[in-house]
C-alpha positions in Angstrom: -13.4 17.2 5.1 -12.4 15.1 8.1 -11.6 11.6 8.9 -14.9 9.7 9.8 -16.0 6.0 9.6 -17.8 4.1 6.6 -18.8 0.2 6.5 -17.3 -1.4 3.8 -17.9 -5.5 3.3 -18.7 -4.9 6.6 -15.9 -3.5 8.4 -15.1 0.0 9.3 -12.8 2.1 6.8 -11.6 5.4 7.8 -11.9 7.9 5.0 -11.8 11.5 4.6 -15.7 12.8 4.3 -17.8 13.3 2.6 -16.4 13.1 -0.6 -17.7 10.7 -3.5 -17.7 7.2 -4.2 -14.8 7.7 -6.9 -12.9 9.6 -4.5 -13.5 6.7 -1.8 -12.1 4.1 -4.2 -9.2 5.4 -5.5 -8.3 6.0 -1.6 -9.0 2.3 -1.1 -6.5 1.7 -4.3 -9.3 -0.2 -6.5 -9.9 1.3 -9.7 -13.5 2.7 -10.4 -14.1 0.8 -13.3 -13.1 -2.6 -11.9 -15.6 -3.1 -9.1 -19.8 -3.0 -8.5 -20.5 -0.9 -5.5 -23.7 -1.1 -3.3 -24.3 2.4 -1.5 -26.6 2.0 1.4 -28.0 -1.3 -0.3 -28.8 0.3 -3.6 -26.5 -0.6 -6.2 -24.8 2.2 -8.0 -24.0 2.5 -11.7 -20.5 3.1 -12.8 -21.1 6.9 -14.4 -22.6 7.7 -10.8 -19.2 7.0 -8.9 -18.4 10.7 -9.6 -21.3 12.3 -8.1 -22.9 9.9 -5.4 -21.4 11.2 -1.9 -20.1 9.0 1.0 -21.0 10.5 4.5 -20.2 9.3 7.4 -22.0 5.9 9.0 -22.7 4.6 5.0 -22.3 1.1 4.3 -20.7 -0.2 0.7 -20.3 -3.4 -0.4 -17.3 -3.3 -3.1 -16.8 -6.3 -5.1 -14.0 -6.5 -7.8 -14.9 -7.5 -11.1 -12.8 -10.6 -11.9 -12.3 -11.3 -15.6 -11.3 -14.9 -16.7 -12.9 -17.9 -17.8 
């Protein structure tokens, strides 16, 4: 692994790569089960975060799930 360059909400986030989505977020300090993630404009189910890899030049779209009424 080595430190390359993803798009997130569409600004560059250094993160060690490839490694998996899961991985990615817990680096970012977001909890996996409190955000929807887009990989490469396909969205990505929860139960995949452990086995979809990030590689370098991906874009994600993270957006935290906000509970409330």
């Amino acid at each position: 692994m080595k430190l390359s360059t993803v798009i997130a909400n569409g600004k560059p986030v250094e993160a060690k790569l490839p490694c998996t989505i899961e991985v990615f977020l817990v680096a970012q300090n977001l909890l996996p089960r409190s955000v929807v993630v887009e990989h490469n404009g396909e969205a990505v189910a929860p139960s995949e975060f452990s086995r979809r890899q990030v590689q370098a030049g991906d874009k994600l779209e993270i957006v935290k799930i906000v509970a409330g009424g």
